[in-house]
C-alpha positions in Angstrom: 84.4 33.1 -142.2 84.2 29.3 -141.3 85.5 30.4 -137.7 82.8 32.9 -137.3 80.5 30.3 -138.1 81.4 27.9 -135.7 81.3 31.0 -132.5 77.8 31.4 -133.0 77.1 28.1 -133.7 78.9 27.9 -130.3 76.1 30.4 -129.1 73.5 28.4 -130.4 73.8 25.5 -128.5 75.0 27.5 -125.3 71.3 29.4 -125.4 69.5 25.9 -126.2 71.3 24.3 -123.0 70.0 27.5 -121.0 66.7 26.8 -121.9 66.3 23.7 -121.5 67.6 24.2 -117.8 65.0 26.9 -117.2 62.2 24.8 -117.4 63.4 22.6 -114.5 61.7 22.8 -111.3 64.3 24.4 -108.6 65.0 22.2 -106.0 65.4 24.1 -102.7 68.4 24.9 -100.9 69.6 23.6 -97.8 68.5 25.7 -95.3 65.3 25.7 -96.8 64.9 21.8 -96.0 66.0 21.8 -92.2 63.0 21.4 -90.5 62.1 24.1 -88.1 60.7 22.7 -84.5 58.5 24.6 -81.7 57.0 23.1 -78.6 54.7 23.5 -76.0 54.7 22.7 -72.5 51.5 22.9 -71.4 51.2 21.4 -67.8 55.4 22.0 -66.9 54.0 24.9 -64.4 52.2 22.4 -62.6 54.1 19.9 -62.6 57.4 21.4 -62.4 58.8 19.6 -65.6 61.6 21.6 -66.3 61.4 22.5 -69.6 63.6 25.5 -69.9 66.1 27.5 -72.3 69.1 25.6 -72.4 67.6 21.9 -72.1 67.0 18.9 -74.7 64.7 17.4 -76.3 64.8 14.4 -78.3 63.0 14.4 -81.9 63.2 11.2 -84.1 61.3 11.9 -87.6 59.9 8.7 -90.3 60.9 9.1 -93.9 61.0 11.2 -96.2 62.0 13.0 -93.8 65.8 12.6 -93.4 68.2 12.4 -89.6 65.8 11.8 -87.3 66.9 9.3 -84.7 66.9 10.6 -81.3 68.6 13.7 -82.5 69.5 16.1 -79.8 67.7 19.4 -79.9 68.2 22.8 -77.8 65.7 24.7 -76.4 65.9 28.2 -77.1 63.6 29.7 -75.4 60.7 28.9 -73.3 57.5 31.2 -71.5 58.3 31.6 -67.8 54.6 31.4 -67.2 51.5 29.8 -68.2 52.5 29.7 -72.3 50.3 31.7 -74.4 53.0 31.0 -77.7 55.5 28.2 -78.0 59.2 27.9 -77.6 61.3 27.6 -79.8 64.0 24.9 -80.4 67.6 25.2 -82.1 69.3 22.2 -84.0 69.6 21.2 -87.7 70.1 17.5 -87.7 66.7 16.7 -89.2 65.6 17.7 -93.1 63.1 17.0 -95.2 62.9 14.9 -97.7 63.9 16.3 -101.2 60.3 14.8 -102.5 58.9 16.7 -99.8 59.6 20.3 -100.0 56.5 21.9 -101.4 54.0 19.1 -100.7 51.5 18.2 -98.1 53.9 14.7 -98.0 54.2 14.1 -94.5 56.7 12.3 -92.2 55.9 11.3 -88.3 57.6 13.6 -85.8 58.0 12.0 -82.1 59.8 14.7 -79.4 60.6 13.2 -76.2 62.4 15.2 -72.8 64.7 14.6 -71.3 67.1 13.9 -74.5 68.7 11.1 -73.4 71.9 9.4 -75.9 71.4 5.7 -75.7 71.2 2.7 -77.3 67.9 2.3 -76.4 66.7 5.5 -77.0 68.1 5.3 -80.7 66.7 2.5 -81.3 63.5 3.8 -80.6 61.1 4.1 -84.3 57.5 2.9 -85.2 58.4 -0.9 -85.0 61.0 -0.9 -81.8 59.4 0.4 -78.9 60.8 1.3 -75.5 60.1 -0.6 -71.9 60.1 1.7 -69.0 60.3 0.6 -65.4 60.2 2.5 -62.3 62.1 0.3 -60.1 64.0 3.0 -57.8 63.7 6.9 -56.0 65.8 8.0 -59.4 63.3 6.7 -61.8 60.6 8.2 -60.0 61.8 11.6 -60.6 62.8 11.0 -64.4 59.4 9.6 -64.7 57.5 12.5 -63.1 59.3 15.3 -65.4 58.9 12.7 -68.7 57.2 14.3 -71.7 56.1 13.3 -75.2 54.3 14.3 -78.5 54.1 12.7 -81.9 52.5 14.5 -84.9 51.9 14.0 -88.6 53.6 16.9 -90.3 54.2 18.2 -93.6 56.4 21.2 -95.0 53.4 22.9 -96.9 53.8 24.8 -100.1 56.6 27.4 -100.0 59.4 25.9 -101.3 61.6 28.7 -99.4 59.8 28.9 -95.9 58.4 25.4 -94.8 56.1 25.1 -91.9 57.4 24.9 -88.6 56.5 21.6 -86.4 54.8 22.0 -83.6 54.5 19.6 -80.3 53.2 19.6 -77.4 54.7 17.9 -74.6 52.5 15.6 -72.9 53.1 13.3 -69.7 52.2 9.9 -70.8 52.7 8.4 -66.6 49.7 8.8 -63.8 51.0 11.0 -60.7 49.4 9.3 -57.1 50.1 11.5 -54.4 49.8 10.6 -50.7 49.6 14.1 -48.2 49.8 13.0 -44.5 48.7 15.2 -42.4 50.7 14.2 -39.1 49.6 15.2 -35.6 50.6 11.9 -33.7 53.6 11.8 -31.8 55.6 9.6 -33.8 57.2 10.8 -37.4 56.6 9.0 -40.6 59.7 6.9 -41.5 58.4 6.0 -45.2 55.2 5.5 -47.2 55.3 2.4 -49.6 52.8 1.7 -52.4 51.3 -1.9 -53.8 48.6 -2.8 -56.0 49.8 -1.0 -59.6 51.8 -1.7 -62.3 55.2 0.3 -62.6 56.3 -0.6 -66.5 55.1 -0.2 -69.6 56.1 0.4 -73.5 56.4 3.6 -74.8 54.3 3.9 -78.5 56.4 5.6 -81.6 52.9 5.8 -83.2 50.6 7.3 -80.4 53.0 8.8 -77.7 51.1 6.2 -75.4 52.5 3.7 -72.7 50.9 0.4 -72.0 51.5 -1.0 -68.9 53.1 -4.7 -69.5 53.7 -6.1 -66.0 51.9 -9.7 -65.7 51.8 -8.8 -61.9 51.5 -5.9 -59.4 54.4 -4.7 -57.6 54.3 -5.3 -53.9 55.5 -2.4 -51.5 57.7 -0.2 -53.5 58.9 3.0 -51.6 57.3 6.1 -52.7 59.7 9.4 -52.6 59.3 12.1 -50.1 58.1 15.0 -52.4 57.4 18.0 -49.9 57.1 18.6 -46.4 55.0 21.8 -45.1 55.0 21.7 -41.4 53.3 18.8 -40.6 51.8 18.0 -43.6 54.4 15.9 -45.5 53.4 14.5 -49.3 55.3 11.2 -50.9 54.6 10.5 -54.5 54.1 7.4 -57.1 54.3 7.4 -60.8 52.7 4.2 -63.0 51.9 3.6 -66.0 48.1 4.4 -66.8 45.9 1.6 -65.8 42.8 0.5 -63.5 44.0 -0.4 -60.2 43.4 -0.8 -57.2 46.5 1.0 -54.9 47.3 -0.2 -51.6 49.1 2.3 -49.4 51.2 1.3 -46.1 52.5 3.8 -43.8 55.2 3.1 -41.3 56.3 5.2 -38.5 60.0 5.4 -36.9 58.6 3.0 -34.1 57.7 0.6 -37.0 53.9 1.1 -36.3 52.0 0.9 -39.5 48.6 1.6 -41.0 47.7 0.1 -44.2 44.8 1.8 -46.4 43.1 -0.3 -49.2 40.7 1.2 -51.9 37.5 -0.7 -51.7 37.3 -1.1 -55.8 39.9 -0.1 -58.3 39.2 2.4 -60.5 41.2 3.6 -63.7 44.1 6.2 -63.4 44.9 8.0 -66.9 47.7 9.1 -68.5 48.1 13.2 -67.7 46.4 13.4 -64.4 47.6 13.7 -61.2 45.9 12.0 -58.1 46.4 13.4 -54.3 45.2 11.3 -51.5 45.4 13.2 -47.9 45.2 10.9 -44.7 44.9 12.6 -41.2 47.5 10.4 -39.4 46.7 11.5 -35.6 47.3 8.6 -33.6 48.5 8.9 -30.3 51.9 6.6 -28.8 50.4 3.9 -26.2 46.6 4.5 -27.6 44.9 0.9 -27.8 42.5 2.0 -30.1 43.3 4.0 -33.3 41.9 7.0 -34.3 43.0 6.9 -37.6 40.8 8.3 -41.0 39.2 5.5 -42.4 38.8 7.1 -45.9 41.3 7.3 -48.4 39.9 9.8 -51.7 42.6 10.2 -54.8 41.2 13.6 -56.4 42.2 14.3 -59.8 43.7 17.7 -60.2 44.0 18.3 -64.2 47.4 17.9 -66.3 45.3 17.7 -69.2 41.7 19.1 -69.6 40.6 15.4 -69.1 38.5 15.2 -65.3 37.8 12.3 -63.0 36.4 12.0 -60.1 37.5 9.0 -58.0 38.0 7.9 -55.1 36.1 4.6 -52.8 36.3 4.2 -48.7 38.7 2.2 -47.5 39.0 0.0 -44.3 42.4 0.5 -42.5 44.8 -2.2 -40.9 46.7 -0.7 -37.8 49.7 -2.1 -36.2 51.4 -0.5 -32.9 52.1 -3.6 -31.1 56.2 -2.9 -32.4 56.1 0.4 -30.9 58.6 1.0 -27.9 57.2 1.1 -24.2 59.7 3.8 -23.1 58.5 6.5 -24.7 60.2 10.0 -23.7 58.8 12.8 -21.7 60.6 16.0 -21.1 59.4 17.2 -17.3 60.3 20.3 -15.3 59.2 23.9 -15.2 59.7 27.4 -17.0 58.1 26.0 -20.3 54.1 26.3 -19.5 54.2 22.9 -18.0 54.7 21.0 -14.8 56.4 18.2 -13.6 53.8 16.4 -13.1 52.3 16.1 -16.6 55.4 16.8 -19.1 55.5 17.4 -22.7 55.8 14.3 -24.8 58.9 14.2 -27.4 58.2 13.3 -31.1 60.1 10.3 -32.4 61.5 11.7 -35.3 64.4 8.8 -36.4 65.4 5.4 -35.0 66.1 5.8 -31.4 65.5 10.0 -32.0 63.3 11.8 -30.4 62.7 15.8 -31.3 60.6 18.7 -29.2 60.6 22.1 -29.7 59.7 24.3 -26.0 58.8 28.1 -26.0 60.9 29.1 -22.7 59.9 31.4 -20.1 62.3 32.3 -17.4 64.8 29.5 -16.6 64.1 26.0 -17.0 64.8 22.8 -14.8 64.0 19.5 -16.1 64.6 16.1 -16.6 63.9 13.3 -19.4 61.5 10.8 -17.8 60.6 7.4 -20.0 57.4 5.2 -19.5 59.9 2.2 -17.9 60.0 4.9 -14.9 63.4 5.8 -15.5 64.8 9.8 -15.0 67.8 11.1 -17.1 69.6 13.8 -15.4 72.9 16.2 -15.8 76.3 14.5 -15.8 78.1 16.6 -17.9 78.1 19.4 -21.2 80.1 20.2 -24.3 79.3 22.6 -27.3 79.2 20.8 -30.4 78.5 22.9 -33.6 76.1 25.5 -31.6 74.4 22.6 -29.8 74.9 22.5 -26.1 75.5 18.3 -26.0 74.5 16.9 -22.4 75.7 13.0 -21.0 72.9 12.6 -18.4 73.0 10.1 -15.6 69.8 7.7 -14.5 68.1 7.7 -11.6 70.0 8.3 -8.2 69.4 11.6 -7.5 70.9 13.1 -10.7 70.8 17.4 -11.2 68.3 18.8 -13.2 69.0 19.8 -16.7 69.0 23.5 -17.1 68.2 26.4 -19.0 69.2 29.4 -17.8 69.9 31.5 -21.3 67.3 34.4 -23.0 63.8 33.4 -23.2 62.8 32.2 -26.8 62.7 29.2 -28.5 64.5 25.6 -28.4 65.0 22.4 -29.6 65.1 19.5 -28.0 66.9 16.5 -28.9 67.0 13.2 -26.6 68.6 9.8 -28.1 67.8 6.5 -26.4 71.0 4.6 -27.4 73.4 7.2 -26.3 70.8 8.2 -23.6 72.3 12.4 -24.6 70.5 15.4 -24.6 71.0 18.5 -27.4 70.0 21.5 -27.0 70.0 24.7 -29.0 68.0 27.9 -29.7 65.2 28.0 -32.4 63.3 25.6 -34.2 66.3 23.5 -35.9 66.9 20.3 -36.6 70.4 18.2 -36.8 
């Protein structure tokens, strides 16, 4: 009887335990405290950030929120065209905090691409910020692609299904773009770019760089972004400020034209500026015929609009440019010996032109020293009929005597040789 006793007495306390355990709030499981990220890209298609499926992004995340520092996340998948939803990112690394699930607690979420594994980058939280400078070609492009978003979040109220996080990706750099349109005879060797400040802190709190250079650079190179024809752009990216850019062009003959805005004027985060110059001065020209306004027109990363741009005065320099320019004389190509066909100088000591052929075609390379380059000899080298010419002295013509079409021209001043091939090519 006694041992009867004790069993349910056994019972008792199990059911007491029980119900005392009932009462206790359930915490939720795992899965329901990894925090579920999406993202938008909103200006990628225009700028040609490459946010796709298979990239990373970088999310750091402030307490309560647990695992966030610089934690590489996927992307899963992304719209291939202007995004009507967001994308969706894979990874696990950062949770809620337990006091979090099923409150409006929130924790700061900062998402930065590219994910990049440094110890810089993990550094990176609301008091440690992170310098950027765009010193070279390589930080240009990093720069131009960079994107960033920080938001307050919190999980909501279902314990099971917490809200998803949502960013989207910002560019916190100004894009200056310089289009030359180029109907001169002499190629554009590089575009440099003074006047504007090139580093600046990046903000954990507002996704926002400051520029923190005391000084403006002084002619950095800006990249070759495009070339269409002979419209060819170069690029910039700074920091956002209010400045007053300075842009120098210089040709393969070292002439160069330098175009100053009149007043600065602010360049803001998000926006891209394009400034198009119509470069059409002519080889042995005293006086330039250059554009003598420079206009940077905003075209819209954001939905934020300016309009900008101030005449300039220009500051033209051809007294480096070489007094032996090339000419390519003879018949067959719709012109005679008598006026010739300029060549383009395309590289140091390189000169390019590209001749539509009709019937055969004698001719020689004649430079403004009054010196004639004839045939000596001919090898094929890679599809290109390589000529040795001779000066002066009664040397033969250099000939064409192959289908009708279109070639290329090549003459170099060092080797004094002549290339030829069919098409429009270039080596």
């Amino acid at each position: 009887m006694k041992k009867i006793l004790f069993v349910l007495c056994a019972a008792a306390a199990t059911l007491v335990a029980c119900n005392k355990a009932e009462v206790v709030t359930p915490v939720a499981n795992d899965d329901a405290r990894v925090v579920k990220f999406e993202t938008q890209n909103l200006y990628s298609f225009d700028t040609k950030a490459p946010i796709a499926a298979g990239l990373h992004v970088g999310i750091y995340a402030t307490s309560p929120a647990t695992g966030g520092a610089n934690a590489d996340y996927e992307v899963e998948a992304m719209p291939v065209a202007d995004p009507v939803a967001s994308g969706t990112l894979s990874g696990s690394a950062i949770k809620w905090g337990l006091t979090q699930v099923g409150t409006s607690t929130t924790s700061k979420f900062f998402a930065m691409y590219p994910y990049e594994n440094s110890s810089e980058r993990n550094s990176f939280n609301e008091s440690t910020s992170i310098t950027y400078r765009i010193a070279n070609d390589g930080d240009e492009a990093y720069a131009k692609d960079f994107l960033v978003d920080v938001v307050d979040a919190a999980p909501g109220d279902d314990v099971e299904n917490p809200a998803a996080v949502s960013f989207s990706l910002e560019h916190p750099f100004a894009l200056l773009r310089v289009a030359i349109t180029n109907t001169s005879d002499d190629a554009i060797q590089k575009v440099e770019i003074s006047g504007v400040k090139k580093e600046g802190t990046l903000a954990y709190n507002t996704a926002a760089i400051t520029a923190t250079e005391t000084a403006a650079v002084t002619l950095r190179n800006m990249p070759k972004e495009s070339e269409v024809g002979n419209v060819i752009t170069f690029y910039s990216v700074i920091v956002p400020q209010t400045a007053s850019p300075v842009i120098k062009v210089t040709t393969w003959t070292n002439a160069t034209s330098t175009y100053n805005l009149a007043t600065s004027q602010a360049f803001v985060a998000g926006n891209q500026y394009t400034a198009n110059i119509a470069y059409s001065h002519t080889h042995a020209v005293a006086t330039s015929n250059l554009s003598t306004t420079l206009n940077f027109n905003v075209e819209d990363w954001t939905a934020n609009n300016l309009n900008s741009g101030n005449n300039i005065a220009n500051n033209d320099d051809y007294s480096s440019s070489t007094t032996t320019w090339p000419i390519l004389k003879g018949v067959g190509f719709g012109s005679t010996w008598e006026s010739g066909i300029r060549m383009k100088c395309v590289a140091n000591n390189s000169y390019r032109l590209v001749i539509t052929k009709s019937g055969d075609v004698a001719c020689k390379v004649y430079t403004e020293d009054g010196t004639w380059y004839g045939f000596s000899s001919n090898e094929t080298v890679d599809g290109w009929t390589k000529i040795s010419t001779s000066k002066d002295g009664g040397a033969a013509n250099l000939t064409l005597t192959t289908d009708n079409g279109t070639y290329t021209v090549y003459f170099y001043s060092d080797t004094e040789e002549v290339w030829i091939k069919a098409g429009d090519v270039t080596r």
